[in-house]
PALUMFI-700078 format. One line per field, with one value per residue: residue number from 1; z, y, x of N, C-alpha, C in turn. Coordinates in steps of 0.02 Angstrom, whole numbers. Layout:
<recs>
num <- c(NUM:...) .
npz <- c(Z:...) .
npy <- c(Y:...) .
npx <- c(X:...) .
capz <- c(Z:...) .
capy <- c(Y:...) .
capx <- c(X:...) .
cpz <- c(Z:...) .
cpy <- c(Y:...) .
cpx <- c(X:...) .
</recs>
This chain:
<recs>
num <- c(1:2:3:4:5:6:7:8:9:10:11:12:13:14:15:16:17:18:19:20:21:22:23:24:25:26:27:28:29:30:31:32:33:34:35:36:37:38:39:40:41:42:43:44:45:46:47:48:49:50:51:52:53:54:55:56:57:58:59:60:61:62:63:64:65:66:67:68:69:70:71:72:73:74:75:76:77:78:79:80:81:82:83:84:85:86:87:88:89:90:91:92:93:94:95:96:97:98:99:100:101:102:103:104:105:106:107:108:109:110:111:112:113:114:115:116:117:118:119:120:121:122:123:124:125:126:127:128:129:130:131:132:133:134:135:136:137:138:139:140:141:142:143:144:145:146:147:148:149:150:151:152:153:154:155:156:157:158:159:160:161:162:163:164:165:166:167:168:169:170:171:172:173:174:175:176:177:178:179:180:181:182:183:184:185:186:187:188:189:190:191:192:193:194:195:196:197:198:199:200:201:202:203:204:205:206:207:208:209:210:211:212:213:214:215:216:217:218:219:220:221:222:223:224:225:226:227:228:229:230:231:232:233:234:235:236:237:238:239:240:241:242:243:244:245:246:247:248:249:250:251:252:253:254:255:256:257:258:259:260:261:262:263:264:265:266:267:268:269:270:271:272:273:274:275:276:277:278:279:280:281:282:283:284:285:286:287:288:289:290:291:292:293:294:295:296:297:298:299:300:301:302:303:304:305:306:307:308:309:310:311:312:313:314:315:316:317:318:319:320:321:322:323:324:325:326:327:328:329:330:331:332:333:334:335:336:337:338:339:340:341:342:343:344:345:346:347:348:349:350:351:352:353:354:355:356:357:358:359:360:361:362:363:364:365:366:367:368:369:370:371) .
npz <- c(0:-49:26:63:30:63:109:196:326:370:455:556:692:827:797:700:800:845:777:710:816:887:818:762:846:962:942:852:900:1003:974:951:1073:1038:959:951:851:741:615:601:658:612:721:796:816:886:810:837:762:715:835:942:1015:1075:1173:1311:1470:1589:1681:1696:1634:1491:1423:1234:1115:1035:905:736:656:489:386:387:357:247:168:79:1:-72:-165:-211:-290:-265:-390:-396:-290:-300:-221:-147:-86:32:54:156:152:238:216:248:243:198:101:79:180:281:277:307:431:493:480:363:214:107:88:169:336:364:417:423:458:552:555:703:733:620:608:484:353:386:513:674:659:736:759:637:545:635:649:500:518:591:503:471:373:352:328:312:308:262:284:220:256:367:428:450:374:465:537:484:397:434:606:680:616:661:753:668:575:634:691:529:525:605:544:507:391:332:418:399:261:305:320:208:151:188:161:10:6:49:-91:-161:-137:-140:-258:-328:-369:-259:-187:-236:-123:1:118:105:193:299:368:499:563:636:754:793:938:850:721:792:815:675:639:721:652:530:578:612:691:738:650:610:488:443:499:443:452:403:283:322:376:340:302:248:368:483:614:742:817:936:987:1124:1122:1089:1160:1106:1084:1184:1189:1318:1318:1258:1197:1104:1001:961:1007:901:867:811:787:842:960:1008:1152:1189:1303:1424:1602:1595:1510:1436:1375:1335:1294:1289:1334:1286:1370:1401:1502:1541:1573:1494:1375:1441:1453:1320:1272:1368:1301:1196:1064:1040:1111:1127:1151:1219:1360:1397:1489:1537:1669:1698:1603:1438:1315:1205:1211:1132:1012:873:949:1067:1222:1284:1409:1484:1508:1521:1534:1408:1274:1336:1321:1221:1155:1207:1179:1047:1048:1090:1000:896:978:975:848:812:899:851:692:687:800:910:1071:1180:1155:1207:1348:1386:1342:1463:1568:1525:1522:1615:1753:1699:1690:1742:1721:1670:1542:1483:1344:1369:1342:1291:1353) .
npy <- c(-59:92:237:393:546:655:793:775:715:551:427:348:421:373:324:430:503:423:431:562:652:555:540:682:790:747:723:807:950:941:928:1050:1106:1128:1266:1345:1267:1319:1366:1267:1197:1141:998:868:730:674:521:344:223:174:206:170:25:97:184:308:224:183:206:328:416:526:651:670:801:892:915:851:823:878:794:674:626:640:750:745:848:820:830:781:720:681:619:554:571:726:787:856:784:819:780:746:663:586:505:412:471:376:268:128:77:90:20:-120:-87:-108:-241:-303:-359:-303:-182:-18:-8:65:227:277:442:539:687:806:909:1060:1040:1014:924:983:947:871:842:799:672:606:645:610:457:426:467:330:234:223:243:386:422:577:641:760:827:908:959:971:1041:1176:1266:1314:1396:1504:1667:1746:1765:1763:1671:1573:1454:1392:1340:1273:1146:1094:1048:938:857:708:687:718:656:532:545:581:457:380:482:422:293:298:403:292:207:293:307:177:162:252:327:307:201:77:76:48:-64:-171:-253:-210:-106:43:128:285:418:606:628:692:636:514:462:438:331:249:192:146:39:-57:-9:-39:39:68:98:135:-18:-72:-122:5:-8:32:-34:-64:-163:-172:-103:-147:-115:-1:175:259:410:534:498:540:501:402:524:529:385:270:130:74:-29:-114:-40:-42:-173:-271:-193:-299:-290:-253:-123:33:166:305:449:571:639:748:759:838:874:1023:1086:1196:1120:990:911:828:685:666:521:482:437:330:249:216:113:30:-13:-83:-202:-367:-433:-380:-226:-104:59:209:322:488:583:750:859:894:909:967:931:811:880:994:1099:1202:1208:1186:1119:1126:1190:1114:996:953:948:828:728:733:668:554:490:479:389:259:227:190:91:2:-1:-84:-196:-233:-272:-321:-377:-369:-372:-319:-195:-128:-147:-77:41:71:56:175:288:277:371:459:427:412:287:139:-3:-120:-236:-427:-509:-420:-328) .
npx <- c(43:22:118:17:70:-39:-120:-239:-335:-280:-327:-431:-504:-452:-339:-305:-251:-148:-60:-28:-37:78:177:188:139:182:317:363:318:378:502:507:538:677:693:814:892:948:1070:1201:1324:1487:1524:1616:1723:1879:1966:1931:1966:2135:2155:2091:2133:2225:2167:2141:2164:2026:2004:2070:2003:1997:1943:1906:1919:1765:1756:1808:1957:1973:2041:2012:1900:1760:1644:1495:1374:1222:1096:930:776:639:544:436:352:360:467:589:730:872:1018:1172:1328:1437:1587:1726:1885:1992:1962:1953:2041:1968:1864:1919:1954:1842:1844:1749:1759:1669:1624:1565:1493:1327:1253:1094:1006:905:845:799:664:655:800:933:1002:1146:1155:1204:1339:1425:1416:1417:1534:1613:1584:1602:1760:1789:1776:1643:1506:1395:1246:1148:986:878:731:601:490:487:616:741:690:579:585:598:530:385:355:232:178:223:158:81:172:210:115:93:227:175:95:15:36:175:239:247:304:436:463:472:574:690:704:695:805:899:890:922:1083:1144:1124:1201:1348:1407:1375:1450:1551:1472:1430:1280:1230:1250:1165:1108:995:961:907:861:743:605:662:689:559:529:624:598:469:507:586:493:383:223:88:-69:-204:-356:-403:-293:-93:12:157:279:382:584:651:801:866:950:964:954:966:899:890:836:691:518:372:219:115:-24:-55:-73:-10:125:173:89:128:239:311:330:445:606:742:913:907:971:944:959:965:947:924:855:806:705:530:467:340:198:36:95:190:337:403:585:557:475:554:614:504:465:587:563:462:474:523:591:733:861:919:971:996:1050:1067:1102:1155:1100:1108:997:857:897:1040:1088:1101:1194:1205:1315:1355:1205:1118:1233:1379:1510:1459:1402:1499:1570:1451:1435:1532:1518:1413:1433:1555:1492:1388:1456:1526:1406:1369:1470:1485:1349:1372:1504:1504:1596:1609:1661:1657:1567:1562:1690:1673:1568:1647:1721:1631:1550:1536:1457:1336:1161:1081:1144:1101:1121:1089:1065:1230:1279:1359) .
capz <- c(0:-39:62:39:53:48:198:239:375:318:494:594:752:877:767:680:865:875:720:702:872:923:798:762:915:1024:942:807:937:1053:942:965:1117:980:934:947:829:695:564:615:678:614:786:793:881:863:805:870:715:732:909:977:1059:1116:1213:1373:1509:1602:1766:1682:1573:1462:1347:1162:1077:998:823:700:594:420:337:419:319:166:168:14:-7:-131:-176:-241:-299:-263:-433:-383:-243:-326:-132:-130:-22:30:105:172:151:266:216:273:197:170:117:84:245:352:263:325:520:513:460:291:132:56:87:226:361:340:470:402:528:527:606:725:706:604:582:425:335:417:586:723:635:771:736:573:539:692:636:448:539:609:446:448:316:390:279:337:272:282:282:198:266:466:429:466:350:481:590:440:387:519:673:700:578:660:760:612:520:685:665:483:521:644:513:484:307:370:469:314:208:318:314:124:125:224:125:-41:-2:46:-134:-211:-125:-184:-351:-361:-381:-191:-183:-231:-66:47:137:92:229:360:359:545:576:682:745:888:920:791:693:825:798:613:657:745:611:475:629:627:742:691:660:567:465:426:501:396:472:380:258:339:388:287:304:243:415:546:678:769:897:959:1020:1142:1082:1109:1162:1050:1110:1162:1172:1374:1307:1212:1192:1045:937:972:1009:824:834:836:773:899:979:1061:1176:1228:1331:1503:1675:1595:1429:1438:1309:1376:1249:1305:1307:1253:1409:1419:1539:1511:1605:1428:1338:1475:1431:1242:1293:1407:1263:1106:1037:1048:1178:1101:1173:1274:1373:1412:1512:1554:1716:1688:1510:1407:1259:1153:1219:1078:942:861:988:1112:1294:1301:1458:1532:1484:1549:1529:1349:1235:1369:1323:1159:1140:1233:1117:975:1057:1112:943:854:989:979:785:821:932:785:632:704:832:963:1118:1221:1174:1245:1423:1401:1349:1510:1606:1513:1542:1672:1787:1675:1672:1769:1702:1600:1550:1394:1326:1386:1287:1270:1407) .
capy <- c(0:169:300:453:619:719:825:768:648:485:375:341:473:357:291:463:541:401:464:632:675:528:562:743:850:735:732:877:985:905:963:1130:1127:1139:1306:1340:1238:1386:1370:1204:1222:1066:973:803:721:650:472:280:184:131:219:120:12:142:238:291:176:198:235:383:450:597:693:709:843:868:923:780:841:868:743:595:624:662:771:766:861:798:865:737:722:614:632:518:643:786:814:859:757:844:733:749:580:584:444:405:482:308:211:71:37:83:-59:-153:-96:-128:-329:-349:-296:-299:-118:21:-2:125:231:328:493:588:758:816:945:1106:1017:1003:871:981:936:819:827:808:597:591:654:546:394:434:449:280:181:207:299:404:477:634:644:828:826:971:988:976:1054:1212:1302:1320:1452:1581:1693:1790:1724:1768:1603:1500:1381:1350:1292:1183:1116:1098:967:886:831:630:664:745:605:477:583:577:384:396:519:421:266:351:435:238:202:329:318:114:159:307:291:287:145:20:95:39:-139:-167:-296:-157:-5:51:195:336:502:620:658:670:568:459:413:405:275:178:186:127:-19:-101:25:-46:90:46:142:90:-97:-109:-89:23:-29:70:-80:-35:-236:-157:-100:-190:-101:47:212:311:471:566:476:544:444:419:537:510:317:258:75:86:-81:-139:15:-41:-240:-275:-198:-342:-277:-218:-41:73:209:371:504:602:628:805:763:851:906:1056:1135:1217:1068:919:906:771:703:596:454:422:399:259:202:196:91:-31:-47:-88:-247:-370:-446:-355:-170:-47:85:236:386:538:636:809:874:924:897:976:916:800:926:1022:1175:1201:1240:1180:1043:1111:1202:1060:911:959:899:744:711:732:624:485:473:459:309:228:222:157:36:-31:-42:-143:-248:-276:-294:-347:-444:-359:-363:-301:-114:-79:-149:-32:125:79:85:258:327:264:406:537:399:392:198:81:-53:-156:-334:-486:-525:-354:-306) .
capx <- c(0:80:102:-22:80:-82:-138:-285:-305:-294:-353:-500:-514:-398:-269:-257:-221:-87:18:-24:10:117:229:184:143:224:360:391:313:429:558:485:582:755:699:872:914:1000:1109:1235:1427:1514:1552:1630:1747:1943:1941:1969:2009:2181:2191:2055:2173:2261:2102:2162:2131:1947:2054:2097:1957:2021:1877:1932:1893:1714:1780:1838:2001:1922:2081:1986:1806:1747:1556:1480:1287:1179:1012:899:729:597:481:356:302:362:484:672:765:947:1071:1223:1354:1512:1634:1800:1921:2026:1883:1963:2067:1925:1827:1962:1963:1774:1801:1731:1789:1603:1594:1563:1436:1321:1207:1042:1040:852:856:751:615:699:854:944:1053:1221:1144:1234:1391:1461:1409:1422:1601:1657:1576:1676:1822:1800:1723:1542:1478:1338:1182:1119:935:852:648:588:428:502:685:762:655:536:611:617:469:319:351:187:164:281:160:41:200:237:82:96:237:152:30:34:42:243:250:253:344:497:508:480:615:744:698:726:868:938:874:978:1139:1129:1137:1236:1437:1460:1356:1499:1570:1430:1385:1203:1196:1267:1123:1069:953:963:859:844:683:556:712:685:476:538:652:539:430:582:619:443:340:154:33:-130:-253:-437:-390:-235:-51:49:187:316:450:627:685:880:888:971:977:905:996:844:897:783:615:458:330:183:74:-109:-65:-59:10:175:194:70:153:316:331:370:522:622:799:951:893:1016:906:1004:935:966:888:839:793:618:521:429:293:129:-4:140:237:358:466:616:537:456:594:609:428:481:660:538:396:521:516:658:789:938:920:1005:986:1107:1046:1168:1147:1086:1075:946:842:942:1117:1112:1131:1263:1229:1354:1313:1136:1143:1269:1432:1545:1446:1383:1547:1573:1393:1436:1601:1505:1383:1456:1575:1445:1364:1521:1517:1342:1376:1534:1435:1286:1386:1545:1536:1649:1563:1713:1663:1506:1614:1753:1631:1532:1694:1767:1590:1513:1511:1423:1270:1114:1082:1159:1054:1134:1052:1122:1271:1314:1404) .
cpz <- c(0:7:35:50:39:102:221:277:337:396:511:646:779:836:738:740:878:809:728:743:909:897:777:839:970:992:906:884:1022:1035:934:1028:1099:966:931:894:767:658:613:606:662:683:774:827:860:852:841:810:731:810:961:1027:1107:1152:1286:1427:1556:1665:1766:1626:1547:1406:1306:1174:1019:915:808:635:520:367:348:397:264:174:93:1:-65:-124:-233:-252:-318:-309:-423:-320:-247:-223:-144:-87:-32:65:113:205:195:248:239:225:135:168:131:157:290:327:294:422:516:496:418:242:77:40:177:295:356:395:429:488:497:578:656:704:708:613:516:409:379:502:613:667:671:779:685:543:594:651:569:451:572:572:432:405:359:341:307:294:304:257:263:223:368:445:472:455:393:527:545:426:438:554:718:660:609:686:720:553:558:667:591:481:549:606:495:419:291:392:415:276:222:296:246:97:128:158:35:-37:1:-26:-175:-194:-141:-245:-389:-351:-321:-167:-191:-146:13:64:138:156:288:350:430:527:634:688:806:867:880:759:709:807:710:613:655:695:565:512:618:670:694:721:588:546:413:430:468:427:408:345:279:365:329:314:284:311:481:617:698:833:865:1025:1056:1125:1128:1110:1104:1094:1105:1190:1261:1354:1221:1166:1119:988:900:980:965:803:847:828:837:899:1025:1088:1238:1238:1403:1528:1638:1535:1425:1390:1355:1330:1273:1265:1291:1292:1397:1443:1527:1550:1517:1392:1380:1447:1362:1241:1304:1362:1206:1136:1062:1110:1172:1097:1229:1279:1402:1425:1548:1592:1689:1621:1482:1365:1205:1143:1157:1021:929:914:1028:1182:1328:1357:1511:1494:1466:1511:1448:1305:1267:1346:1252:1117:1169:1191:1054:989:1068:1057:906:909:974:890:758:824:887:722:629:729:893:1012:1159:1234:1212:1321:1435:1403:1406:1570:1602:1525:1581:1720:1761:1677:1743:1784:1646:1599:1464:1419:1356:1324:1255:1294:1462) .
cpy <- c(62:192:350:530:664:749:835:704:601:434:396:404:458:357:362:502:507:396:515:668:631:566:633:788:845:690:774:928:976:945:1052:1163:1150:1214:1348:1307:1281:1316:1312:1191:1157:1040:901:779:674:568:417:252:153:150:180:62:52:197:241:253:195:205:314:423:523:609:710:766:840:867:879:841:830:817:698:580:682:697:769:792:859:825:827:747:689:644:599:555:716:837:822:810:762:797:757:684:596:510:458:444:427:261:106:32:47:52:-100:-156:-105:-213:-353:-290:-293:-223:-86:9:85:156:284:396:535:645:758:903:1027:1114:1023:935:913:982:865:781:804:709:566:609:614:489:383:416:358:211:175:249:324:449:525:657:712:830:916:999:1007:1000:1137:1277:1336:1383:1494:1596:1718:1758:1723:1688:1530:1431:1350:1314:1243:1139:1081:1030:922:839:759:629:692:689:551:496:566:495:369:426:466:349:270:387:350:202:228:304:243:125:233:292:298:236:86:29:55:-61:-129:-236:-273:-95:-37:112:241:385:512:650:661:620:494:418:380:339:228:146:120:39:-72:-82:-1:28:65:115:99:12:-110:-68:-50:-1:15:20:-46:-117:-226:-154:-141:-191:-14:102:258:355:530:553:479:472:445:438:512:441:299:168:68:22:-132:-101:-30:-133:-282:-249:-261:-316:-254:-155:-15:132:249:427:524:613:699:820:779:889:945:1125:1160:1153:998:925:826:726:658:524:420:407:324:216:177:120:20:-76:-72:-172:-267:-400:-407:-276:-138:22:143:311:426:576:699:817:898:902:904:978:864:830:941:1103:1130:1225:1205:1110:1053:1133:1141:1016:915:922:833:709:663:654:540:454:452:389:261:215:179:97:3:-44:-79:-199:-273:-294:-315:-407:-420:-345:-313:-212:-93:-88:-93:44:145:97:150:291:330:325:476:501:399:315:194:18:-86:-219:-368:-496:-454:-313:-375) .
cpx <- c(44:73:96:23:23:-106:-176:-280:-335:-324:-405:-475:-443:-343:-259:-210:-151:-35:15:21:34:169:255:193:192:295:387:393:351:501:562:537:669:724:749:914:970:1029:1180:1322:1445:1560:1557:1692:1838:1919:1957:2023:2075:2177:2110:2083:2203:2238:2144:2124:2048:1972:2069:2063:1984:1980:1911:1895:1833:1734:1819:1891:1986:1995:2053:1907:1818:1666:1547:1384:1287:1112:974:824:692:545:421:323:325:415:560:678:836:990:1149:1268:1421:1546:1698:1847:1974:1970:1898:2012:2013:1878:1871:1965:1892:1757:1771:1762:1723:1589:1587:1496:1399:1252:1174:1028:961:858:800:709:653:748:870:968:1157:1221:1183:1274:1442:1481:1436:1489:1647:1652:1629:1716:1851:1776:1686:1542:1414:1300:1144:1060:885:756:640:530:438:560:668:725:576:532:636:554:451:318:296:142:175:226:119:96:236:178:52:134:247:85:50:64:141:269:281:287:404:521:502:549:676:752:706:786:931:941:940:1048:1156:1173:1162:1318:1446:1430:1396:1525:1532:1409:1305:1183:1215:1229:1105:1038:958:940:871:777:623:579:682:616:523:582:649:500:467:590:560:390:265:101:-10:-163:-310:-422:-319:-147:-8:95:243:389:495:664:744:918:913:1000:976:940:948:886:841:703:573:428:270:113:-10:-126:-29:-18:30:172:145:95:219:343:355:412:565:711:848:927:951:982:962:957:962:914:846:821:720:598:463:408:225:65:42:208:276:408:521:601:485:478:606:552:430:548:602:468:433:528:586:717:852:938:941:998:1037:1079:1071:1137:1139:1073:1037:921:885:1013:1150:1117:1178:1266:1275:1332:1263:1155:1205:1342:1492:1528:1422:1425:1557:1521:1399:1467:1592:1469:1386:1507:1523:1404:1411:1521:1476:1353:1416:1489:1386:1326:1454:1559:1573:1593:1597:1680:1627:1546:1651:1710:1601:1582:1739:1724:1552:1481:1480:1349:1228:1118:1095:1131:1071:1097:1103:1162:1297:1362:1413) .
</recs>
């Protein structure tokens, strides 16, 4: 069954309440809380790759630096266009700079693992660079997929406009679009010349925030309309880091949305990760509720003392002068671990990350066999 980009509602009453504004209000308008979000400082972080061995010991934790030395990645923006819904979709590709040895420190020579990256609400594609030029640096290829109807573009024009164009892409028919987009943009990059580059049996997914529902969605999140679930699975994917995820508003029982995810999930958030909009409060105890309703035996949990909503971005500051880049620099290991751990095989890392970062966390809560 396609998906409708048209903007009228497409469900019954309940079920449209549990896209619209699961994935809309309560979480675009979630993302409302980013209104901060501006124009996007490339932040990223020194690399492991070969020095991965050579991390200092977890006795002696020492914070890189968030910025990734631009010899160690490659950005490349593309501007693509989806004709069958008449929708841009901009991306932004970081690869390694050495593609071919860092196929090599990642264990296959089929190609790059590769992580899909959705923004959150009035984000771009040069958002949470601060990931995506790390990961580069350390072999992943990372796709930076920019939603045109939720991006950046939303915080320009009469600000006397602004929340009819929040609510604009909190509309389901927004909602669908994105995982169209992200899906399409994995389409293209396939079968465009950096596609030899890429393992097609290494794609995870990744979002903060709105990203994050889309994600879910992408992962196996069931949502129905008139009796019929959605066609929204992306079966490439193999594996799932939800950043800051709303809950799906409206909906007191996560767990029929969400129990069909079956893939590895990685769930990052802080004690202070609150999304706090007039009417669509929400506290980070539901990113817990999202963590505890997901499908699956093979998920973990990683929640950072203090912080903020928008500590995972490319601002600086937000969360906490201090703890903001630590936040940062954890995150992004901790990612490169967990996609060790799924398409590797190394278990060892998520151990060692829990022992170099341990004391910036609330709880750590990895799968068995993961730590």
């Amino acid at each position: 069954m396609p998906i409708d980009p048209a903007p009228e509602p497409l469900l019954p009453d309940a079920s449209r309440r549990r896209l619209s504004l699961g994935l809309g209000l309560g979480a675009v308008l979630a993302l409302g809380a980013l209104a901060g979000c501006k124009p996007e400082v490339a932040e990223s972080a020194a690399g492991l790759g070969e020095a991965r061995a050579a991390a200092p010991p977890a006795s002696a934790p020492e914070f890189a630096e968030v910025s990734v030395p631009s010899r160690l990645f490659e950005a490349h923006d593309l501007d693509w266009q989806d004709l069958a819904r008449q929708r841009p979709v901009p991306v932004r590709l970081y690869l390694p700079a050495e593609s071919a040895g860092a196929a090599e420190s990642t264990g296959s020579a089929a190609g790059l693992p590769l992580l899909l990256f959705s923004h959150g609400l009035g984000g771009s594609r040069r958002g949470y660079s601060y990931l995506g030029a790390y990961l580069a640096s350390q072999g992943v290829a990372s796709l930076h997929v920019q939603h045109v109807g939720s991006d950046r573009g939303l915080w320009t024009g009469n600000p006397f406009s602004l929340v009819g164009r929040l609510q604009d892409a909190a509309k389901e028919s927004e909602a669908l679009n994105r995982v169209a987009d992200v899906r399409f943009a994995l389409d293209q990059l396939l079968a465009s010349e950096f596609g030899e580059r890429i393992d097609p049996q290494r794609i995870a997914a990744a979002g903060h925030s709105y990203g994050a529902n889309t994600t879910m969605l992408l992962a196996g999140a069931r949502v129905q309309r008139q009796g019929q679930v959605l066609p929204l699975l992306e079966p490439r994917i193999k594996a799932a880091i939800l950043i800051s995820a709303p809950p799906f508003y409206g909906e007191s029982d996560l767990a029929p949305i969400l129990q069909d995810v079956r893939i590895p999930s990685l769930h990052i958030t802080a004690t202070q990760d609150v999304i706090q909009v007039p009417g669509y409060y929400s506290a980070a105890e539901d990113r817990i509720k999202v963590f505890e309703a997901m499908g699956g035996p093979s998920k973990a949990l990683a929640m950072f003392e203090g912080g903020s909503h928008s500590i995972f971005t490319d601002r600086s500051g937000t969360g906490g002068v201090s703890l903001n880049p630590k936040v940062k620099v954890a995150t992004r290991e901790l990612s490169l671990a967990f996609l060790d751990h799924v398409f590797v095989g190394r278990k060892e890392g998520l151990s060692r990350w829990n022992a170099r970062y341990g004391a910036l966390l609330q709880r750590w809560q990895p799968a068995a066999g993961m730590a």
